[in-house]
C-alpha positions in Angstrom: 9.3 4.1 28.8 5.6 4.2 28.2 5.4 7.5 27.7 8.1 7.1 24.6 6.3 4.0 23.5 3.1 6.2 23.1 5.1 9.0 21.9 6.4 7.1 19.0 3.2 4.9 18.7 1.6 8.7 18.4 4.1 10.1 15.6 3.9 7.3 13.6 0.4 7.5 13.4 0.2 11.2 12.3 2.9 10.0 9.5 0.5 7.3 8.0 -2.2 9.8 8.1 0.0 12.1 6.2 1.7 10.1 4.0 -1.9 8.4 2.6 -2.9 11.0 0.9 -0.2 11.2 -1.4 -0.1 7.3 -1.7 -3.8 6.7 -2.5 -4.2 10.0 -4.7 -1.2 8.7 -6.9 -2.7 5.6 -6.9 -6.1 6.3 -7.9 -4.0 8.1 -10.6 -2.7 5.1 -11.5 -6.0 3.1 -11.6 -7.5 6.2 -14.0 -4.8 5.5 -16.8 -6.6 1.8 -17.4 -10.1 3.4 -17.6 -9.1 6.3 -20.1 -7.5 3.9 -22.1 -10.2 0.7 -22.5 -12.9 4.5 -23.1 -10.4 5.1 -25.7 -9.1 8.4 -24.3 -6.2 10.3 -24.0 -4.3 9.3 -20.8 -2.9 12.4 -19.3 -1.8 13.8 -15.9 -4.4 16.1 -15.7 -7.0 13.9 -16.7 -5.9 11.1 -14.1 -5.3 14.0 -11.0 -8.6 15.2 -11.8 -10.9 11.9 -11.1 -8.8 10.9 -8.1 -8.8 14.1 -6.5 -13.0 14.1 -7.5 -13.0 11.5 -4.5 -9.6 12.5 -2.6 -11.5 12.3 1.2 -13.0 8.2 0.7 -9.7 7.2 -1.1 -7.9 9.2 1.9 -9.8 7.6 4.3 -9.1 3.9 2.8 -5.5 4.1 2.5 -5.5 5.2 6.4 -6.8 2.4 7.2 -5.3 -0.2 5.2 -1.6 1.8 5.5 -2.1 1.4 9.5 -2.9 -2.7 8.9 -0.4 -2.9 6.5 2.5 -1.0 9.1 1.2 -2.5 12.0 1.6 -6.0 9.7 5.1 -5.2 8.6 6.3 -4.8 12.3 4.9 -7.3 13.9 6.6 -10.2 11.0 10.3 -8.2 11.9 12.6 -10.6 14.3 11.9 -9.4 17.9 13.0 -11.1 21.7 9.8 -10.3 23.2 7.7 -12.0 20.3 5.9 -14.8 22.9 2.9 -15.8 20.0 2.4 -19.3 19.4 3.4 -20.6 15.5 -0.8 -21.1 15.4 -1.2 -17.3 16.3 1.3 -15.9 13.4 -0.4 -17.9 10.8 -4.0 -16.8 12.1 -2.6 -13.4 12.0 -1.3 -13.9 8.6 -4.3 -15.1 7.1 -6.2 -12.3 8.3 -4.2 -9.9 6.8 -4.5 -11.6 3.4 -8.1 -12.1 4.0 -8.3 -7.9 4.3 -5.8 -7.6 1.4 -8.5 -9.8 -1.0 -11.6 -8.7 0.0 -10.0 -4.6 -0.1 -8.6 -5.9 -4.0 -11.7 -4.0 -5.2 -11.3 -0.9 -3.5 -9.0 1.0 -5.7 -10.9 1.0 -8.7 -14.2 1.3 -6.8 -13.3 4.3 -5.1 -11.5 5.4 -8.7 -14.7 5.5 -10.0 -16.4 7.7 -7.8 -17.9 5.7 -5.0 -18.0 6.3 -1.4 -16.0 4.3 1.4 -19.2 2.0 2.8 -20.3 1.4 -0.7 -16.7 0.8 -2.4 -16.5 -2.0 0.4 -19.3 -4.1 -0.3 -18.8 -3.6 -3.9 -15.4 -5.2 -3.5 -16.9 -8.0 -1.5 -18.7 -8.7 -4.4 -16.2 -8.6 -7.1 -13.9 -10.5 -4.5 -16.4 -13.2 -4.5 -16.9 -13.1 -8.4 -13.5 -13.2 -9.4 -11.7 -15.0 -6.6 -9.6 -16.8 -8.6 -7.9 -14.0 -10.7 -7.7 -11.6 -7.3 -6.2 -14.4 -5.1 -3.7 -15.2 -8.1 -2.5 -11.5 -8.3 -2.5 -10.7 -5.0 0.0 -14.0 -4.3 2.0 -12.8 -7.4 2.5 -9.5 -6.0 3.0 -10.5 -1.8 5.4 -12.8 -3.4 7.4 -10.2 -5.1 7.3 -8.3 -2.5 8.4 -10.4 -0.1 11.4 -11.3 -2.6 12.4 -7.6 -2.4 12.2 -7.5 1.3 14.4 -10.6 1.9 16.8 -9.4 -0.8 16.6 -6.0 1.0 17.5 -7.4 4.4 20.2 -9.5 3.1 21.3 -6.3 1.3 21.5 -4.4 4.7 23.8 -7.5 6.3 26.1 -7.0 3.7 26.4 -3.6 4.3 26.6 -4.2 8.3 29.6 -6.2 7.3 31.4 -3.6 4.8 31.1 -1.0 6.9 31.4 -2.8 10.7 34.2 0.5 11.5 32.1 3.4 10.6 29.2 1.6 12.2 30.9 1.0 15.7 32.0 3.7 18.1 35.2 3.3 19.8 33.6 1.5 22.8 32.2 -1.6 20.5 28.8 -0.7 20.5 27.0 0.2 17.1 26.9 3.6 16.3 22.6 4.5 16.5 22.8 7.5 14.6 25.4 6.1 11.5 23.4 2.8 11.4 19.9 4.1 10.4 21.8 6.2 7.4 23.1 3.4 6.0 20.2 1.3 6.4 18.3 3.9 4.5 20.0 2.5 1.6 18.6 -1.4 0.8 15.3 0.2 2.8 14.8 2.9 -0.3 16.2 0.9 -2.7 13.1 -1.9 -1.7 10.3 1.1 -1.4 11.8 2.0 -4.9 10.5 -1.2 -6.5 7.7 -1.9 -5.1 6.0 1.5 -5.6 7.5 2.3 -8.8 7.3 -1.4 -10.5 5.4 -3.7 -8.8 2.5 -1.7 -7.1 1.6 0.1 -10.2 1.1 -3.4 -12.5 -0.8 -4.7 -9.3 -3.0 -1.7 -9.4 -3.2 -1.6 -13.4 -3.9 -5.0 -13.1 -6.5 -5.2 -10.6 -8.1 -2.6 -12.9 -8.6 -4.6 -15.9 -10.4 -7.7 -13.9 -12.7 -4.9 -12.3 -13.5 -3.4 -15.5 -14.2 -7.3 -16.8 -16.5 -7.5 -13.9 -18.5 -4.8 -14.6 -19.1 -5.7 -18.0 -20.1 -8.8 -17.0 -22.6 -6.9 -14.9 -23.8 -5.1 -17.7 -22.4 -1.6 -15.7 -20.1 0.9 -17.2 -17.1 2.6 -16.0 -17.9 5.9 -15.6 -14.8 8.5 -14.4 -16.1 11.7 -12.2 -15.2 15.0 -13.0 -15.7 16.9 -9.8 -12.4 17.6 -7.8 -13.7 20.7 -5.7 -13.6 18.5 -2.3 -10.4 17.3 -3.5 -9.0 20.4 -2.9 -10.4 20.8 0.6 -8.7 17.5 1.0 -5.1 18.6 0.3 -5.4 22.1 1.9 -6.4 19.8 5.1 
């Protein structure tokens, strides 16, 4: 048993590893479009590749760490037997993980414009601090969305327990393993669908724009780099 535990514990880990780099590159992406546009420049695909893949291994290296808190988050909130924490502990928890979700808010476009991991973090601190009203407004807009999807996703996937109760029972009674996770594929892509494609780009877009107001408040300016050599030694890796 403990040896599956750390087998598991060990394969999910090497899938958020590989599945942030594609995640924060495309979201850097993202971030790019706002800057080209406020510089008055052409937005294209090139043009936004190009400045996140300029600082692919720091934006890489965030979106390890904050796609491990956010999985490790997402797991521990799911209905479990064995769940023995106290209602004080979950809402600790809880506000520790939105405590590192609003003092990270600056990240993204920190790291979009060319700084490195150490420095992007205290930078966000101190936009966090300057604008705490805005950040903690969006970032409650978007948990809550999100949280709407996952609820209507998980009734979603009770409804479709129901509908299909034969194919997803063997002829002993006991639910079929193998049928079950295909069809729960369905609400569970359906909810990935709309947060990454809807809701995480206008938080990302969004958080942007207040960065860009900060710096201008600071008298900075947003500069884009134009250097994706280590990039590349980032996506052969």
């Amino acid at each position: 048993s403990v040896m599956v535990d750390l087998s598991l514990y060990l394969w999910g880990l090497v899938v958020i590893i590989i599945v942030s780099f594609p995640v924060g590159i495309l979201s850097s992406a993202i971030g790019t479009t706002h800057f080209l546009y406020t510089q008055k420049e052409e937005s294209t695909v090139f043009k936004c590749l190009n400045a996140a893949f300029s600082n692919a291994w720091p934006i890489w290296k965030f979106h390890i760490i904050d796609s491990y808190i956010t999985v490790n988050r997402i797991i521990q909130r799911l209905p479990s037997k064995n769940d023995h924490r106290t209602p004080a502990q979950i809402i600790l928890q809880e506000a520790a993980y939105y405590a590192w979700k609003v003092g990270t808010a600056g990240m993204i476009p920190s790291l979009i414009l060319g700084n490195k991991l150490i420095t992007s973090g205290r930078l966000s601190v101190k936009f966090t601090k300057s604008k705490f009203k805005e950040v903690a407004a969006l970032r409650a807009a978007y948990s809550s969305l999100c949280w709407i999807v996952a609820i209507t996703s998980y009734i979603g996937a009770i409804f479709l327990n129901m509908i299909f109760e034969q194919e997803l029972t063997v002829e002993t009674g006991n639910i079929a393993i193998g049928t079950f996770y295909i069809y729960m594929m369905v609400p569970i892509c359906v909810a990935t669908m709309c947060v990454v494609v809807i809701l995480r780009p206008i938080y990302i877009l969004s958080i942007c724009n207040i960065y860009d107001d900060y710096l201008k408040e600071e008298n900075e300016k947003a500069e884009l780099p134009n250097n994706p050599s280590k990039g590349r030694s980032a996506l052969i890796t």
